[in-house]
Residue, then its C-alpha position, 0 to 999 in steps of 0.5 A: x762350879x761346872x769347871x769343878x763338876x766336869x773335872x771330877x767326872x772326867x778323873x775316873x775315866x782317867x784313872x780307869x784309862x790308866x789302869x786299864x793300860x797297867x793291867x795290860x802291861x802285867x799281863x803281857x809280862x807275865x806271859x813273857x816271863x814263862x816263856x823267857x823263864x822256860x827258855x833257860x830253866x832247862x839247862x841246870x836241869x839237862x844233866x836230870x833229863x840226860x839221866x832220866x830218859x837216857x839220852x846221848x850227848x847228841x840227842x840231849x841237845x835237841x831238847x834245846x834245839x827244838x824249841x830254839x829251831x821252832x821259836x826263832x823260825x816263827x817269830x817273823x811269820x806269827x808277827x805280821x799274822x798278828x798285824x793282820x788277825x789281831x794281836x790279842x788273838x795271836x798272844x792268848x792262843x800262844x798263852x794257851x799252846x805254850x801251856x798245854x806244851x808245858x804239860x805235854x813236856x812235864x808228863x813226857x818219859x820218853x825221848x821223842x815225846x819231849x823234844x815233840x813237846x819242846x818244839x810246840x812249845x817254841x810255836x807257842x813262845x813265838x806266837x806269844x813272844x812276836x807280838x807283845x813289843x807291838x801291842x806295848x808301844x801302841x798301849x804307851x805311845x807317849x815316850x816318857x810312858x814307854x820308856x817306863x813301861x820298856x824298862x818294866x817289860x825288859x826288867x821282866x825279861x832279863x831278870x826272868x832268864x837269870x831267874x830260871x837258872x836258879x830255879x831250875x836247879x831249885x827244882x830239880x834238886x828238890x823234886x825232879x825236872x818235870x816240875x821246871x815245866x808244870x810250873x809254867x801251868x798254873x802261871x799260863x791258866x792265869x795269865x790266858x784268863x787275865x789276858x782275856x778280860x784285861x787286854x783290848x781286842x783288836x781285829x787287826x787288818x785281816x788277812x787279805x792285806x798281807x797273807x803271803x803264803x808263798x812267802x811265809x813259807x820261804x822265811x819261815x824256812x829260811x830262819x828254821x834252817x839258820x837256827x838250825x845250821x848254827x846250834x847243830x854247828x859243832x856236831x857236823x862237818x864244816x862242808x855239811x855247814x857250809x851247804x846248809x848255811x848257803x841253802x839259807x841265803x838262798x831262801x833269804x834271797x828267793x824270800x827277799x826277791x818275792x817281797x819285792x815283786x808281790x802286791x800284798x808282801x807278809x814283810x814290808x821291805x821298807x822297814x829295813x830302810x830305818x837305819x835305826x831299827x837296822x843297827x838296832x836289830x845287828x847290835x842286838x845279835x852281837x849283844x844277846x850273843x854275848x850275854x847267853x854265851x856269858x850265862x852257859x860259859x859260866x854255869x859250865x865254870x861253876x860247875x865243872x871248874x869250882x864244883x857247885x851243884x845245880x843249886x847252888x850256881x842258880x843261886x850264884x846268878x841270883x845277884x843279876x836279875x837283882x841288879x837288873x831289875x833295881x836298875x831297869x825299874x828304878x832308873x832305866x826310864x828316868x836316864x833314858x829321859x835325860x841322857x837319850x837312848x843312845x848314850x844310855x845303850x853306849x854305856x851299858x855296852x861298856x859295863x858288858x865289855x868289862x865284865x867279860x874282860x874281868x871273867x877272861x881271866x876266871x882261874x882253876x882256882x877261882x873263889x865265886x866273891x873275888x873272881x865271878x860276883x864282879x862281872x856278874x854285877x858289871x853284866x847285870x848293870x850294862x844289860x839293865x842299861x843297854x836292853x831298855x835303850x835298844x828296845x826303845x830304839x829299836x821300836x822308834x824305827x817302825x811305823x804302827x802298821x809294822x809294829x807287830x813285824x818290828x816285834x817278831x823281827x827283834x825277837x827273831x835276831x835275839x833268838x838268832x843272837x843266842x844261838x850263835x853265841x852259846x854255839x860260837x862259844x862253846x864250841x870254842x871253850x870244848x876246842x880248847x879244852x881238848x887241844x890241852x887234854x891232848x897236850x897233856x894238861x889236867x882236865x880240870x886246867x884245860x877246862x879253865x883255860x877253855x872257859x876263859x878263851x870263850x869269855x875272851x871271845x865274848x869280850x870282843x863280840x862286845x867290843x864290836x857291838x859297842x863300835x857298831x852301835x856307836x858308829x850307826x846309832x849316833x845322832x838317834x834317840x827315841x821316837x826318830x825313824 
């Protein structure tokens, strides 16, 4: 009868305990769902912007830029701060800085007023983004809830960015495009009051354990520099790329050189002596560079080549974060659990291969069911299959003490991994593009085989993180360093 008693008093604490943990992950999706939303809600909506404030073609893609330069430059700093002030305090004051930058964008009428706002809104989405997979594997330690609880973050992130293409073209053509950032108010004020009472404090190990300032000066260049070099790659000389790009490694070495000799390092070298989170992190540039460059390339064929409006290519994207949040949250965890992490990523990497080799031949006279709806659902199924396994394996290769770190650095080579994948492809398709123009071909031709030399390329980046991820992942699952 006390057996009887005692398990009964101990049930609710459990369930509270449960919940508590549950509550927590809402919490940290939603903030990340705002900040990934507003990462690809604003490219539907450019040609608006462009029009609205007069930007130049140049000029216009600093609206992207800044944020992009902003948001991966930080990701490293913000999270090893967050290991040491604590990362609740360092995801709600990003909440609240992304928020305000929000309005500050959607109220701005003039150029420097947005992309002023566009670049603080990057620091908020680093300070946010930097920390969540940290403060995720420490509220899901054991590996069957982690798995679940990734594949539920994943879902939210995924889904999230093929979601702000439809809603970006939503809003702009219903109202205008300052709503596709005061939509993020409403969902920040929530989310900062949730996150106030739902998640646990934590003090962190302050500030005395690793506030390399000197350091987080050099890195935080360093990664500025390298976003920079890459996004602003097609609009300067290949001599001014090669002398930004080298002054780059040079702070990368004077960062890595500085790491090495000071007591209290803001990055702990060691944590790149795990083979696992290493080749996780590179798989993941050649992967997120494949996927972004996919999303811009095809928005660009829906539009240009098979004339949809803004709102009908984002509801033309609409199939992928159905797939990928079906398969995320309904089977993701459960495979992971039977077949491990590493033949899970292998064969969502296949899938992401074959859809890009099915849109390398997209015609000048495609039709959306036969020629883009496939590889949408090819793409939608390996990304919901490969994300959530290189995830887990990515964060299986870093201690608690680096979890905050390991976060801001995956974060960091997915920002790395988009920007050069939208720059390499672009530039590529545009190249293309003109060589014909000028060879005589029709615009509209030219811009179809343009499209399909950027999704071929595409394809091969795949390939090669197929090849890497099978030759330095192998023999490694979850929970191995």
């Amino acid at each position: 009868m006390t057996a009887i008693i005692e398990s009964r008093s101990r049930t609710p604490h459990r369930t509270q305990r449960t919940y508590s943990r549950w509550a927590s992950l809402v919490v940290l999706c939603a903030g990340t769902l705002m900040t990934v939303l507003d990462g690809n809600i604003v490219t539907v909506a450019m040609p608006a912007i462009q029009s609205d404030l007069g930007f130049s073609a140049p000029g216009l893609a600093w609206v992207v830029n800044a944020y992009l330069i902003a948001f991966g430059g930080l990701l490293l700093l913000v999270g090893r701060l967050g290991d040491l002030v604590g990362r609740k305090r360092m995801f709600t004051a990003g909440l609240a800085v992304f928020t305000v930058a929000s309005v500050l964008c959607g109220v701005a009428t003039e150029q420097g007023v947005l992309i002023a706002a566009r670049a603080l809104q990057g620091v908020g989405g680093a300070m946010t983004s930097a920390v969540v997979l940290g403060m995720l594997v420490a509220l899901f330690p054991e590996p069957r809830e982690q798995a679940r609880a990734i594949a539920v973050f994943s879902a939210v992130g995924a889904g999230g960015a093929s979601l702000g293409t439809f809603l970006g073209g939503a809003l702009t053509e219903v109202l205008n495009w300052h709503w596709i950032f005061l939509i993020n108010l409403p969902i920040g004020i929530v989310a900062l009051l949730a996150a106030s009472r739902v998640l646990a404090p934590d003090s962190g190990e302050g500030l005395g354990k690793g506030a390399d300032y000197p350091g987080a000066t050099l890195v935080t260049g360093a990664l500025m520099l390298t976003v920079y070099v890459i996004v602003g790659a097609g609009d300067r000389d290949l001599s001014a790329t090669l002398l930004l790009a080298a002054l780059a490694v040079t702070l990368f070495v004077a960062f890595t050189v500085r790491q090495a000799r000071t007591a209290r390092p803001l990055l702990r070298l060691r944590l790149f002596r795990s083979r696992v989170l290493s080749g996780a992190n590179a798989v993941q540039i050649l992967m997120i560079a494949t996927m972004y460059g996919f999303q811009f390339i095809a928005a660009l064929y829906l539009q240009r080549v098979l004339g949809y409006g803004e709102l009908a290519t984002g509801t033309a994207f609409l199939p992928a974060p159905i797939v990928i949040g079906a398969l995320m949250l309904g089977l993701s965890a459960r495979t992971i659990g039977r077949f491990g992490a590493y033949r899970v990523l292998l064969a969502g990497l296949v899938l992401i291969v074959a859809g890009m080799a099915l849109l390398s031949r997209a015609p000048v006279d495609g039709a959306y069911v036969t020629d883009v709806l496939p590889s949408l659902l090819l793409l939608g199924a390996g990304f919901a299959a490969a994300m959530p396994a290189l995830t887990g394996l990515a964060m299986s290769g870093a201690r608690e003490e680096d979890a905050g770190l390991a976060s801001g650095l995956f974060n960091t080579t997915q920002v790395v991994g988009g920007s050069l994948g939208l720059a390499v492809l672009s530039v590529l398709a545009a190249s293309r593009t003109e060589g014909l123009v000028d060879g005589g071909t029709g615009r509209l031709a030219a811009m179809a085989e343009g499209y399909q030399l950027a999704f071929g390329v595409g394809t091969g980046i795949a390939v090669v993180a197929l090849v890497l991820a099978a030759g330095v992942l192998r023999r490694h699952s979850v929970g191995e360093r």
